[in-house]
N, C-alpha and C positions, 0 to 999 in steps of 0.2 A: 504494500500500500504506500502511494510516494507520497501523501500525508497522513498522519497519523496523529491526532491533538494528541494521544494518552501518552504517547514515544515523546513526543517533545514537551511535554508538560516536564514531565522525571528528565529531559533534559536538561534545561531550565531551571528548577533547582536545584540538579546538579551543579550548573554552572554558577549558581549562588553561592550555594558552599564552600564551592571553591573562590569564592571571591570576584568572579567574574557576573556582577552584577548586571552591569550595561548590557551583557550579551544577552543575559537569561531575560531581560525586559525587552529587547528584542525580540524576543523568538515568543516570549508569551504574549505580546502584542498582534504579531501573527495569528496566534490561534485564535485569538479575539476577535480578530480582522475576515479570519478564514472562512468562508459559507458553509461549510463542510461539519465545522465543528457542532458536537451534539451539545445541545444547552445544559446538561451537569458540568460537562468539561469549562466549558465558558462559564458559567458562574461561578465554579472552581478556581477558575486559570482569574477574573475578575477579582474574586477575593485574595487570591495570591499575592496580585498585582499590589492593591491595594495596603496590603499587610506591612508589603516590603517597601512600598516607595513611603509612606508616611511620616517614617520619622526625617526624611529627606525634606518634606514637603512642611513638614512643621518648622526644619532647619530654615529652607527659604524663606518661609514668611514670617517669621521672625527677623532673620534680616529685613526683608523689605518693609515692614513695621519701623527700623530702626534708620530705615534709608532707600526710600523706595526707587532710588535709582540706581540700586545696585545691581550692577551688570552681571556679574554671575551668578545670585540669585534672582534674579528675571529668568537670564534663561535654564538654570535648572527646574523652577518651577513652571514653564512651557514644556519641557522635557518630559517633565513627571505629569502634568495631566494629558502629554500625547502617548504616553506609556498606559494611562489607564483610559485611552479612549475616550476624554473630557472634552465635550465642544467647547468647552473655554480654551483649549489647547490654540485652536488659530488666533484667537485674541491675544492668548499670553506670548505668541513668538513673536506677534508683529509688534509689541510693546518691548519683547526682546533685542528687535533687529531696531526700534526706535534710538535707542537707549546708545547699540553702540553696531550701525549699520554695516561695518565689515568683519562681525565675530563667525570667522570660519564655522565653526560649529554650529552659530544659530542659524546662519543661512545652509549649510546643510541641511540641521534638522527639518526647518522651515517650509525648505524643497522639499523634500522626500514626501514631509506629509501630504503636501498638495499634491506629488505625483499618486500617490495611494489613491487619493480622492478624486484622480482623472482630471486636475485643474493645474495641466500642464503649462497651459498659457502665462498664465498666475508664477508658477515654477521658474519660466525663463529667465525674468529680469535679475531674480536672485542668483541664479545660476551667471549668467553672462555676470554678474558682478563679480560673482564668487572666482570664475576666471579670470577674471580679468586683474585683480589684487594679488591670487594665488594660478599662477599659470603652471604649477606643476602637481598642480589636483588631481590625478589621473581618475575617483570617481565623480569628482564636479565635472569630470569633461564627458565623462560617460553618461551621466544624467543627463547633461545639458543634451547630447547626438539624442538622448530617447524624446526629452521635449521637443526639439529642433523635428524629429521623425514625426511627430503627434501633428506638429503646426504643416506639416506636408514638405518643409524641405528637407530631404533625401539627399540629397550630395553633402549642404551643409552638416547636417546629423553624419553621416559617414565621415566627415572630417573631422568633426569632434572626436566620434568614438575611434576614429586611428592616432589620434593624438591620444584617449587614453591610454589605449596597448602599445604607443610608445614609450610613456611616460612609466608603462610600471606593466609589461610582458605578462606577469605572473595571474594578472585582475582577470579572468578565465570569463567573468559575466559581457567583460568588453568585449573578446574574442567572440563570444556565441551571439552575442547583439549585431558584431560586425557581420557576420554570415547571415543574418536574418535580414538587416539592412541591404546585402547586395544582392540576396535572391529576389528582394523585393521592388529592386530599380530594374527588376529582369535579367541579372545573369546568373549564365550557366554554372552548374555545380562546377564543371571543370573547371571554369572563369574564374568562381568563389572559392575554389580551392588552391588555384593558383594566385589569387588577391591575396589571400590569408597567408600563405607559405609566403609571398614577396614580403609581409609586413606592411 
């Protein structure tokens, strides 16, 4: 089964245990996110959520209590309600990106959400900013060729995502993007596979 909520639930707090917080809020975000998922699992993986970001979330707003233009709890507390699925989550990044407009991480995070939400348009301007401060992004460049693909330019979106498998080979999601991007402008497998092998 290539999703599985119950497999990645015990993943996830595995990854807590181990101290890899941010990953395991990831991945149970997902399940959250996932149609798939059966609603024990989701109210489960919700109250999880909940359990663990709290004392984070009491930490931020307590600062912001003390200083509400504190930049990094601004955006840890945009973080923690996109981690539990909070529609106040798009209010609290764009009070994030307010505060301090080229914080690589809040325009990442920022992105990302709107791309979940299919509001790629929205995504772009963060994105091209985000490259354009930090040009050796290799996933802001990736993101950026999927928005660029959504708005219908195809060459540009393919120039981005070869800028990311330039900039960092290893990012396997740029790779598989790249080949989906040039079967799509219509070449051939041999084409795409001789694109890909060139770099």
């Amino acid at each position: 089964d290539p999703f599985s909520a119950e497999a990645l639930a015990v993943q996830a707090k595995t990854l807590h245990a181990r101290g890899r917080t941010r990953d395991a809020l990831d991945i149970a975000r997902g399940i959250l996110l996932h149609r798939d998922t059966n609603p024990r699992t989701r109210a489960a993986t919700a109250g999880w959520t909940r359990e663990v970001t709290e004392p984070a979330l009491r930490e931020a707003e307590r600062a912001l209590a003390a200083d509400p233009a504190d930049r990094r709890a601004l955006l840890a507390r945009a973080e923690i309600l996109d981690w539990r699925g909070d529609p106040l989550a798009a209010e609290a990044f764009r009070t994030a990106l307010e505060a301090d407009p080229d914080n690589p991480a809040a325009l990442h995070a920022a992105s990302r959400r709107l791309i979940r939400e299919g509001r790629h348009a929205e995504a772009l301007p963060l994105l091209r900013r985000l490259c354009e401060r930090f040009p050796d992004d290799a996933p802001a460049r990736l993101h950026l060729g999927i928005c660029l693909a959504e708005a219908g330019d195809l060459p540009g979106a393919e120039a981005a995502v070869r800028a990311a498998t330039d900039l960092e080979p290893s990012l396997l999601r740029a790779w598989t993007y790249l080949t989906d991007l040039l079967l799509r402008q219509g070449r051939t497998l041999t084409q795409v596979t001789a694109s890909v092998a060139a770099g």
